[in-house]
ZAMARGU-4260 file (C-alpha; in steps of 0.2 Angstrom, whole numbers, plus 5000, padded with zeros to 4 digits):
<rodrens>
0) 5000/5000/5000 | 5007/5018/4996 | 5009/5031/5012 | 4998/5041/5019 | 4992/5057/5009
5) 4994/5048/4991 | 4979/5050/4985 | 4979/5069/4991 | 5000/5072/4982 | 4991/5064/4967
10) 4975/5078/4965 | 4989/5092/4968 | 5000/5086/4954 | 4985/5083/4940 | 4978/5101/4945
15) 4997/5106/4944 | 5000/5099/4928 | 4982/5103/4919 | 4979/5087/4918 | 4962/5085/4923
20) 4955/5070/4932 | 4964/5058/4926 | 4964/5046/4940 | 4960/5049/4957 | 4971/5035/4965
25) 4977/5019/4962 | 4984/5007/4977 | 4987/4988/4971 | 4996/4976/4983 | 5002/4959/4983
30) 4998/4957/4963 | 5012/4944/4961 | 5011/4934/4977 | 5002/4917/4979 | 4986/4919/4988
35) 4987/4936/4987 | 4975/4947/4991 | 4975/4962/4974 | 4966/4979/4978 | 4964/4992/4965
40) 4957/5010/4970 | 4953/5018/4953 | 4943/5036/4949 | 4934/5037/4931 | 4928/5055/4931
45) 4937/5059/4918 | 4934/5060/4898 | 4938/5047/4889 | 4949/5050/4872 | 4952/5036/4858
50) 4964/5025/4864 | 4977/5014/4856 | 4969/4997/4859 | 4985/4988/4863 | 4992/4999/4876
55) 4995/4995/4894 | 5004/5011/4899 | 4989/5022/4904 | 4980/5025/4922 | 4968/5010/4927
60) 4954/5018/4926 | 4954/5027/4907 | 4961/5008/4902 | 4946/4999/4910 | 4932/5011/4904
65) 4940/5011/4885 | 4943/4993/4886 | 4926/4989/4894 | 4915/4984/4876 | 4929/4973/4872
70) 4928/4961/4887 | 4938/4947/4873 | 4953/4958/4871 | 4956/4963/4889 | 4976/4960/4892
75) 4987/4963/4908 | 4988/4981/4911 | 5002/4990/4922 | 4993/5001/4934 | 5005/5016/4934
80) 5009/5033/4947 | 5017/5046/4934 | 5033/5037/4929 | 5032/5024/4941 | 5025/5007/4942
85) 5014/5001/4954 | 5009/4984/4948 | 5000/4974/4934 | 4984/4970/4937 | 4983/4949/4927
90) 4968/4951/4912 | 4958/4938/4923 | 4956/4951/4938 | 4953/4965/4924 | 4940/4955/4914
95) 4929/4949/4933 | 4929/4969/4934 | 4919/4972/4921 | 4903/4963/4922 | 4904/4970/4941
100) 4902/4987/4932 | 4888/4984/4926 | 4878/4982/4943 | 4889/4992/4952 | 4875/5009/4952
105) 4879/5016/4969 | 4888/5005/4978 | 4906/5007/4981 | 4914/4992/4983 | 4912/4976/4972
110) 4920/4958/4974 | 4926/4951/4959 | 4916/4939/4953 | 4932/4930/4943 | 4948/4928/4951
115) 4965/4927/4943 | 4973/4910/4945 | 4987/4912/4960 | 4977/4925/4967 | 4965/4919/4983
120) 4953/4935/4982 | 4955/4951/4972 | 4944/4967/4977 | 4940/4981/4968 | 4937/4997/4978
125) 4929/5010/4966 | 4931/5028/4973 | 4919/5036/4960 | 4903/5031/4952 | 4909/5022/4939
130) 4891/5023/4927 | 4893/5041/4926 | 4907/5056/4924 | 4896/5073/4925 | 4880/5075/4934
135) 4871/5077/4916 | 4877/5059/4915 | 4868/5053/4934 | 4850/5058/4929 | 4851/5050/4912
140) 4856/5034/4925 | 4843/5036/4937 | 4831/5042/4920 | 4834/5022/4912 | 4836/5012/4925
145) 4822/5018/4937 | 4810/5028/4927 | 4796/5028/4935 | 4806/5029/4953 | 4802/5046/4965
150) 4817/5057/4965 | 4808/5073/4972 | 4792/5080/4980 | 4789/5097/4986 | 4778/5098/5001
155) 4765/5112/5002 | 4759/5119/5020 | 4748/5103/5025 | 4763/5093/5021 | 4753/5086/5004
160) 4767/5082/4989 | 4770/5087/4971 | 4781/5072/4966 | 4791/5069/4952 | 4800/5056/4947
165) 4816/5053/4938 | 4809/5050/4922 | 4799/5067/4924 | 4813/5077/4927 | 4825/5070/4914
170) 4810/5075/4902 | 4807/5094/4909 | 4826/5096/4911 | 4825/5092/4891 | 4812/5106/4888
175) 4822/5118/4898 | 4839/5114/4890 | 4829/5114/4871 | 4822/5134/4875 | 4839/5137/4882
180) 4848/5132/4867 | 4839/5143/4857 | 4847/5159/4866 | 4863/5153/4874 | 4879/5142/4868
185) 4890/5130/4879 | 4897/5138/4895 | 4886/5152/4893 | 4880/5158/4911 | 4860/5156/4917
190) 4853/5161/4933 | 4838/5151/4939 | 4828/5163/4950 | 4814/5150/4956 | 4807/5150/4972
195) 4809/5132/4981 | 4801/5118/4972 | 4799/5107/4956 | 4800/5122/4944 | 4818/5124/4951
200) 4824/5107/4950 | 4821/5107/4933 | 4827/5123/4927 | 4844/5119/4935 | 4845/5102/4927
205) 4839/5110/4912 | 4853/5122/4912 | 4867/5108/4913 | 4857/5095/4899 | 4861/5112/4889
210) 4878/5113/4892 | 4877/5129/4900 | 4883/5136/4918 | 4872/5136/4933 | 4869/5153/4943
215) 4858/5149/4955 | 4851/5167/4965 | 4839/5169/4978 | 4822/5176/4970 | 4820/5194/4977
220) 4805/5200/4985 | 4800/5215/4972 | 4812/5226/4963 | 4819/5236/4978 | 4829/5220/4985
225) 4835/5216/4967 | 4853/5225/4972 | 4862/5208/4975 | 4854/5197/4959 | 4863/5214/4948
230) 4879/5212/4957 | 4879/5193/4953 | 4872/5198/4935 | 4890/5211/4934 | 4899/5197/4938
235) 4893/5180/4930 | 4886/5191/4915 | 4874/5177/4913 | 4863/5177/4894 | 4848/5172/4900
240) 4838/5170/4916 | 4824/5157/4922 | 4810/5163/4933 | 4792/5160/4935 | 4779/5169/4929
245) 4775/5177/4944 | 4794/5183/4949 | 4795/5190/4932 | 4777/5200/4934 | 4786/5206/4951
250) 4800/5212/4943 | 4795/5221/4929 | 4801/5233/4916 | 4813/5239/4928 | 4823/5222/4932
255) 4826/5221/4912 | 4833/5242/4914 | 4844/5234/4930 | 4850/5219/4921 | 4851/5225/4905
260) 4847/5220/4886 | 4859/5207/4887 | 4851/5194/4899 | 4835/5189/4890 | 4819/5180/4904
265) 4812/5163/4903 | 4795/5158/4909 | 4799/5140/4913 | 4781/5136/4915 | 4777/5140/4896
270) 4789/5127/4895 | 4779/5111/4907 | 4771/5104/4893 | 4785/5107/4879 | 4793/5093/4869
275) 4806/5083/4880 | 4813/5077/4863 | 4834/5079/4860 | 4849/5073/4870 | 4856/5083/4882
280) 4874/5090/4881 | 4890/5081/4882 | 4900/5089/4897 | 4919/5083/4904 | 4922/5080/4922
285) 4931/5096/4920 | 4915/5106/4913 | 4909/5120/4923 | 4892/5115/4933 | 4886/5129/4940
290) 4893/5144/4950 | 4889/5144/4970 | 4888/5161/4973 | 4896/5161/4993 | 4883/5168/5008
295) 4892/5184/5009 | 4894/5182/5027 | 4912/5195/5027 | 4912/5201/5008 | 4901/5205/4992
300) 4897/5186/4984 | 4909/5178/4973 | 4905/5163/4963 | 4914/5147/4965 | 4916/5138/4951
305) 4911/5121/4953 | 4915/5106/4941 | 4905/5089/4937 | 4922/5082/4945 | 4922/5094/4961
310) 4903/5088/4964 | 4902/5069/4960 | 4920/5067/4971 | 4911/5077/4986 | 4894/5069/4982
315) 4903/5051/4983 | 4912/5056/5000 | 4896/5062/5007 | 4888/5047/5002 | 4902/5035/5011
320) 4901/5047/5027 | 4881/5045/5028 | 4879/5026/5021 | 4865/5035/5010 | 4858/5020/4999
325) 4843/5020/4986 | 4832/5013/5002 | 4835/5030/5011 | 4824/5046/5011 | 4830/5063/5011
330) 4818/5078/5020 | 4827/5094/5016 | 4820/5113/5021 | 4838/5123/5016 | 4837/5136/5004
335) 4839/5125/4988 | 4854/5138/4980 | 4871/5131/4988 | 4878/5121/4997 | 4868/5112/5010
340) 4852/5115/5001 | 4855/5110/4982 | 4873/5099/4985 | 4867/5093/5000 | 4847/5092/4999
345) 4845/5088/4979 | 4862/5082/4971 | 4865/5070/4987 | 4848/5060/4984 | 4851/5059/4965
350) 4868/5053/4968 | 4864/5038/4978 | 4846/5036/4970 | 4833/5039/4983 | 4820/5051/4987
355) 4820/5068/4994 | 4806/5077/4999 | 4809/5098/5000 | 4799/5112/5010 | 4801/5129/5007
360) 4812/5136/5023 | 4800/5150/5024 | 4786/5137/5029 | 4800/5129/5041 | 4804/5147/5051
365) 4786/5150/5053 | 4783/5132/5060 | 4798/5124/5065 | 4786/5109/5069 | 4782/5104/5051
370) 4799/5099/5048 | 4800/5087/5061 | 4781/5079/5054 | 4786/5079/5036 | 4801/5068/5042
375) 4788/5059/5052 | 4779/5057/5039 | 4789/5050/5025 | 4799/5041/5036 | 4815/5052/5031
380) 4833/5045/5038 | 4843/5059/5033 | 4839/5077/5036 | 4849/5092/5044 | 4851/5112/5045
385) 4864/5123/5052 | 4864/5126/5072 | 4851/5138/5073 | 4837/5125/5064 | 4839/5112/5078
390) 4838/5129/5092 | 4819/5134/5084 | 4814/5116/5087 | 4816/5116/5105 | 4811/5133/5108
395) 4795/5133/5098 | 4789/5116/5095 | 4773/5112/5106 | 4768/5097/5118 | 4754/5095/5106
400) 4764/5096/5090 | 4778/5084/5102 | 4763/5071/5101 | 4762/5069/5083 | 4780/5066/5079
405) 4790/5049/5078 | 4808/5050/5075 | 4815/5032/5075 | 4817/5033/5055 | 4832/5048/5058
410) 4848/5041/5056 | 4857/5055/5050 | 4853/5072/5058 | 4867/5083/5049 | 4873/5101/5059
415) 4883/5111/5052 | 4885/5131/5056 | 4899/5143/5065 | 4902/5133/5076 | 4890/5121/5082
420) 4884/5123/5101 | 4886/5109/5113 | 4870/5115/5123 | 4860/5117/5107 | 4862/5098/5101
425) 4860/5091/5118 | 4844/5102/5123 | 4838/5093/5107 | 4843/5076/5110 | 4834/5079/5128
430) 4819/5084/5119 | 4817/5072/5107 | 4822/5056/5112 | 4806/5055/5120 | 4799/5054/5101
435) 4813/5042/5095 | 4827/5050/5090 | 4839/5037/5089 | 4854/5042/5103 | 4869/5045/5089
440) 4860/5053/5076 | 4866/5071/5077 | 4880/5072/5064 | 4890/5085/5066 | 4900/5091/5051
445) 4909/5106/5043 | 4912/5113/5024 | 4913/5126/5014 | 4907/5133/4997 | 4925/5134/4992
450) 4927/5115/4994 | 4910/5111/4985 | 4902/5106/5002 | 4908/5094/5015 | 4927/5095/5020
455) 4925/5085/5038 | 4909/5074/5046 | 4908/5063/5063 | 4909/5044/5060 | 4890/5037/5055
460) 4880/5033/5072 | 4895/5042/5081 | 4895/5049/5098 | 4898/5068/5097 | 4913/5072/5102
465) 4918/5089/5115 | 4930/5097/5124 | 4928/5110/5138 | 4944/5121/5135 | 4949/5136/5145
470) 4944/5152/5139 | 4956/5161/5141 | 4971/5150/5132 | 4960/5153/5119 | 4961/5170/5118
475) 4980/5166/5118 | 4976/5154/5100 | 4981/5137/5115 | 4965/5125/5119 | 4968/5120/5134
480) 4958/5109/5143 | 4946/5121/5156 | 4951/5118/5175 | 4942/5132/5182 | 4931/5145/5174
485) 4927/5154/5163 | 4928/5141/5148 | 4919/5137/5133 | 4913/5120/5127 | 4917/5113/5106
490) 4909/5101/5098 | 4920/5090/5085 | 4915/5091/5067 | 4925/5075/5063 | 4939/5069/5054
495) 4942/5074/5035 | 4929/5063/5023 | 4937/5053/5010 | 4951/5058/4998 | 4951/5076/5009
500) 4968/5084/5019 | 4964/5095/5031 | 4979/5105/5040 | 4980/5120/5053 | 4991/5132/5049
505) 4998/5148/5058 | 4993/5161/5045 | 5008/5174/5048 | 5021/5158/5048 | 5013/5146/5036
510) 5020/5133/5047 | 5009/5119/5054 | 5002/5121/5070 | 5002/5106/5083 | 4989/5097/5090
515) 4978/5111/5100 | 4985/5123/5094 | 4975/5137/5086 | 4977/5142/5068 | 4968/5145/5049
520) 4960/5128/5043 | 4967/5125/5026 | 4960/5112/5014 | 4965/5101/4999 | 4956/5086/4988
525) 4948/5084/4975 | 4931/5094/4980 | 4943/5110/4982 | 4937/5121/4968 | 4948/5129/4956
530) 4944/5147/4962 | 4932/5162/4959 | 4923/5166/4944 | 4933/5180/4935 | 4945/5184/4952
535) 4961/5178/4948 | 4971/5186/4961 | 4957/5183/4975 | 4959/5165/4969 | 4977/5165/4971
540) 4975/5171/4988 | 4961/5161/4993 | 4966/5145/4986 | 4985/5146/4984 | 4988/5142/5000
545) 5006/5136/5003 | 5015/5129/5019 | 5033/5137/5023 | 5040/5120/5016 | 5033/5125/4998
550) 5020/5111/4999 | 5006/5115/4994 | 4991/5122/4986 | 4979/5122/5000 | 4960/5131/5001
555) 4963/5143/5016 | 4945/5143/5022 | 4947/5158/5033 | 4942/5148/5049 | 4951/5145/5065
560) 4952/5130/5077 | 4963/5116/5078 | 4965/5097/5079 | 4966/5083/5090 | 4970/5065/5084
565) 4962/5068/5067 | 4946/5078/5073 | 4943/5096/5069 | 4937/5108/5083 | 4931/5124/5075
570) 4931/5138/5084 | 4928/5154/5075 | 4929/5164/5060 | 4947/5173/5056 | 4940/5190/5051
575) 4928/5191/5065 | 4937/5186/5078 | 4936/5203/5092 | 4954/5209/5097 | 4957/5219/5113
580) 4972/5225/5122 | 4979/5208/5114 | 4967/5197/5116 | 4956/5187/5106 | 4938/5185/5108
585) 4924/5177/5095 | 4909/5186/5093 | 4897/5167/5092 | 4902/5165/5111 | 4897/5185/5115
590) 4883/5184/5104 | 4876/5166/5114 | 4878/5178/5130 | 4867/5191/5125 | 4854/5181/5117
595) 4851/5173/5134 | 4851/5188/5146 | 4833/5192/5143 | 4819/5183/5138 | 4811/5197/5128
600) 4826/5196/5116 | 4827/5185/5099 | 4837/5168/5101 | 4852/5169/5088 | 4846/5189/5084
605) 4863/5198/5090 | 4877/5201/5083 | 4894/5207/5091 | 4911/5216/5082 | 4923/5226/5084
610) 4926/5246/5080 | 4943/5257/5082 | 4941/5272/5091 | 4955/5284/5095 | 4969/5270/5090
615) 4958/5259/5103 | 4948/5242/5099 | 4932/5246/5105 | 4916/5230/5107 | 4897/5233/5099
620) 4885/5223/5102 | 4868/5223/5090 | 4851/5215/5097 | 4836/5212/5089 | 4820/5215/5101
625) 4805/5204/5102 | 4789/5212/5096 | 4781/5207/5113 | 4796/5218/5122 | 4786/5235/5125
630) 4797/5248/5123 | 4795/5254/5142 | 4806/5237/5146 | 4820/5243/5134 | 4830/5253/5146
635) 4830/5236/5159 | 4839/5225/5144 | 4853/5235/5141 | 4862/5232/5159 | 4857/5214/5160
640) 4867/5212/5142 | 4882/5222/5148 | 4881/5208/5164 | 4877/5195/5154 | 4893/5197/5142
645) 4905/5203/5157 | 4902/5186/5167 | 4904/5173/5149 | 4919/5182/5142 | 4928/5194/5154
650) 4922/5210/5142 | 4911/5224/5143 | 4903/5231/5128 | 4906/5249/5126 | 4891/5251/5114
655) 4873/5240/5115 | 4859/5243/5102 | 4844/5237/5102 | 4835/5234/5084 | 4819/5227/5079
660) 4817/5210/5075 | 4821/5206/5058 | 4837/5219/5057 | 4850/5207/5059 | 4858/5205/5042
665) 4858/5186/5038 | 4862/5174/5021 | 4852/5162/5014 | 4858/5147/5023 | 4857/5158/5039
670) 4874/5164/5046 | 4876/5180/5054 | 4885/5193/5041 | 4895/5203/5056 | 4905/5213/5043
675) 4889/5222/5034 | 4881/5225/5050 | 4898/5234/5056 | 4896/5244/5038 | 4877/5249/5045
680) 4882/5253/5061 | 4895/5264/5055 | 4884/5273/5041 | 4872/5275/5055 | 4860/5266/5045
685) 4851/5255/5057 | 4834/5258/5067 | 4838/5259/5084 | 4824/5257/5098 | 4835/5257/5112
690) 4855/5261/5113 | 4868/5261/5132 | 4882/5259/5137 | 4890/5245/5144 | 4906/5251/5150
695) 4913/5268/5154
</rodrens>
């Protein structure tokens, strides 16, 4: 077997190289010993050019796939690293692969049904689906084999569902891509601008059957909130758009003024009972899916580019991490745009073929409840949301609503946010075990866009993993297990998912830091994206990273925390991180503190930061009131959150503002954006109700 890190050293030097995706990684063992046991790790995401029949000097897996519809001519083939050869792989072991193929669909591991004489077992590990390259490729799969199969529904208020199956959608994705192709050519940019549902299922498959890039964006509400689709329009400078009719009735004239003449609107529903006739295009592993356009949480969006190859390697590791098979079913609330919505929530059923069922997140906000039936209901296994999700259900989930739920189906209850709270997963456990959650269902996990989606998870069926540390060697960038007060509680996210590195590393030395020790997480796999959408020097900064030794590149998230035996411990955000006289402070631990010092203020609705004043570090703290908080009850709140902050983390705000709900600046997916509401707060732009100081 080859050291640790191979597969890893092997991604770097094809993305060095231009190469493409070659091969992920190959590992063979024993090949030429009696009773041997041979095991082959091969990747096919990769385009498949004519090759010279005869030849046994090329990577595993482009040999197999080319050799494939000529099971009578399979030969020995040298399994090869670069220059160097790793073994031969007998044509007996190479021709049992093939009718394994065949059957493989999901699965990732397959016994050879043939066995090579002088070889006791042979096993083939396959670390990509092998039936398909690009995602184009998956739903024309899961179109043939399972037709008539449930891919998505979309539940409405009573939980009642619209389905579609696979077959419908591969036929809709059809008459999307044929009205596309009318207007736009091959890597041309498209924005889908649907509201949760069917509609937009099908408009973004409907984009990649026809060959064009992805821009998924957020509808706006009406023409005044259009400010951040035209940002994203200036910088994709997508040729058409997909909407509904009733978005693009919304918008009007004056969206066509604001994007410009360039961008031409498409009523997808015009389109429901179109012709699904035509093929869809041929896209590479290397082809541009779509563009995630990141949260914005410390910056204006930036679109990630995302390949079929970043997707299907994540997809696959996701799948491996969860144990998702077509017998699972999926309930997913997320805003279907990014990440955790459409990676996690659309492409991660499709991938391992079973059903998902969607609600819109405005529907899960207002009742926290319907979540929790839906999964009920269908009997989901795997469903998640970042922290703040899992805090609403035991907040505003009734004893009556508590009656109706069952919960023994849920075996994978995904968290991910900045950071997760100890407190908040077990106040949830407490709460709805009673109901069946299964003990070890909470999954904690952590990614970002940058890396497609997932870059760490806790084992399937894992306990969660924490550490009390002392507070105050964090502040110093040490965790240090807490022997007094004040401390603060992590949760592990994990170890890195399959085929992912993840190191820490001191940002000003590029050196590695040791275990505990506090530093920028830095990231490197194949589910890395190349970089930015038409920012080449952003990309170079952002994913360019490179240790002091030169090794390298590495995705520098922008995140801190450390390691400890494999498992990653985030503990903050670089940018936000609160500096005063020296010390390090993060805003999530303040911000926890205020939301709890009074009940008449919103859970997870402040926000905490940093302003220089006179060459001095001062602390803000932002708060969104509840409406039932009258405004004669303002004046009490601002002492107890000047209290209330002092006794958790040993700092006293100089400025507290109170807001009305609703004020706090968020993304899509939820997260706090700490740097815009500084920019407000400093324009003096916010609608205050109540202001004081907390310190002298």
């Amino acid at each position: 077997m080859l050291e640790p890190g191979w597969g890893t050293r092997l991604h770097r030097a094809r993305r060095a190289s231009g190469a493409g995706f070659m091969l992920l990684a190959v590992s063979v063992a024993g090949l030429a010993c009696t009773k041997s046991v041979a095991v082959v790790r091969v990747g096919l995401d990769c385009p498949i050019p004519a090759l010279d029949s005869g030849s046994t000097q090329l990577p595993f897996g482009r040999w197999l796939q080319a050799t494939c519809p000529r099971l009578g001519q399979a030969a020995d083939v040298d399994v090869r690293d670069g220059g160097r050869c790793l073994g031969r792989v007998p044509a007996a072991c190479v021709a049992g692969v093939l009718p394994a193929v065949r059957d493989l669909h999901a699965k990732h591991y397959a016994v050879l049904p043939h066995r090579p004489a002088g070889v006791e077992t042979a096993v083939v590990v396959f670390m990509k689906g092998l039936l398909w390259t690009t995602l184009v490729e998956l739903l024309q799969h899961r179109a043939q084999a399972t037709p008539d199969a449930l891919a998505v529904s979309f539940l409405d208020s009573k939980l009642d569902e619209q389905r579609c199956t696979y077959g419908e959608l591969h036929r809709r994705a059809l008459a999307v891509a044929a009205r596309l192709r009318t207007v736009v050519q091959e890597d041309d940019r498209v924005l889908v601008c649907h509201l949760p549902g069917l509609d937009y299922v099908a408009a973004f498959f409907g984009c990649l059957y026809a060959g064009a890039i992805a821009v998924p964006v957020y509808p706006p509400q009406d023409i005044k909130s259009f400010d951040r689709i035209q940002s994203i329009i200036g910088d994709a400078r997508p040729r058409a758009a997909l909407t509904s009719a009733v978005i693009r009735q919304k918008l009007g004239a004056e969206a066509d003024a604001a994007a410009g003449p360039a961008l031409e609107w498409i009523v997808t529903e015009d389109l429901a009972d179109a012709d699904g006739g035509g093929t869809p295009a041929r896209r590479r592993p290397e082809s541009i899916a779509f563009l995630q356009y990141t949260s914005g949480s410390t910056a204006e969006p930036k679109g990630v580019v995302l390949s079929h190859g970043n997707l299907l390697d994540n997809l696959r590791a996701i799948a491996k991490n969860f144990r998702s098979h077509p017998r699972s079913v999926g309930c997913i609330w997320l805003p279907p745009y990014h990440d955790m919505g459409l990676i996690g929530g659309i492409l991660q059923p499709l991938y391992a073929g079973f059903p998902v069922h969607l609600m819109s997140p405005i529907a899960f906000v207002l009742r926290p409840g319907k979540w929790l039936e839906a999964i009920t209901r269908f009997r989901a296994t795997i469903s998640g949301g970042p922290n703040f999700a899992f805090d609403l259900c035991v907040q505003r989930i009734k004893p009556e609503e508590m009656a109706r739920l069952d919960l023994r189906s849920w075996e994978v209850a995904f968290c991910g946010a900045e950071p997760i709270r100890a407190a908040t997963l077990e106040a949830f456990r407490a709460k709805f075990e009673p109901v069946g959650l299964p003990a070890h269902a909470l999954h904690p996990c952590y990614g970002l866009a940058e890396a497609t989606l997932m870059v760490t998870a806790s084992g399937y069926s894992a306990p969660i993993v924490t550490r009390k540390v002392d507070a105050d060697s964090l502040a110093m960038n040490v965790a240090r297990p807490a022997t007094q007060r004040p401390s603060r509680l992590l949760v592990g996210c994990g170890a890195a998912i399959d085929g992912t590195e993840v190191r820490v590393v001191n940002p000003q030395t590029r050196a590695l830091c040791a275990e505990g020790e506090i530093g920028e997480i830095w990231v490197a796999g194949p589910g890395v994206a190349p970089g930015y959408w038409g920012r080449p020097e952003e990309s170079d900064e952002t994913f360019g990273g490179r240790l002091a030794s030169g090794e390298g590149p590495y995705l520098r998230t922008g995140d801190l925390g450390y390691l400890e035996h494999g498992e990653l411990f985030v503990t903050g955000r670089g940018k936000d991180v609160i500096i005063v006289k020296g010390r390090n402070y993060y805003p999530q631990d303040i911000e926890h503190s205020v939301s709890q010092s009074h009940p008449g203020l919103r859970v997870d609705g402040a926000v905490a930061f940093s302003v220089d004043r006179d060459d001095e570090e001062l602390l803000v703290v932002i708060a969104e009131v509840e409406q039932k908080l009258v405004t004669s009850d303002l004046g009490q709140v601002i002492p107890l959150i000047a209290q209330a902050v002092l006794a958790a983390c040993e700092i006293a705000p100089h400025d507290i503002v109170l807001v009305p709900k609703g004020s706090v600046a968020r993304t899509s997916s939820g997260k706090l954006r700490r740097q815009l509401m500084k920019q407000r707060y400093l324009a003096r732009e916010l609608e205050v109700l109540y202001r004081g100081r907390g310190s002298p």
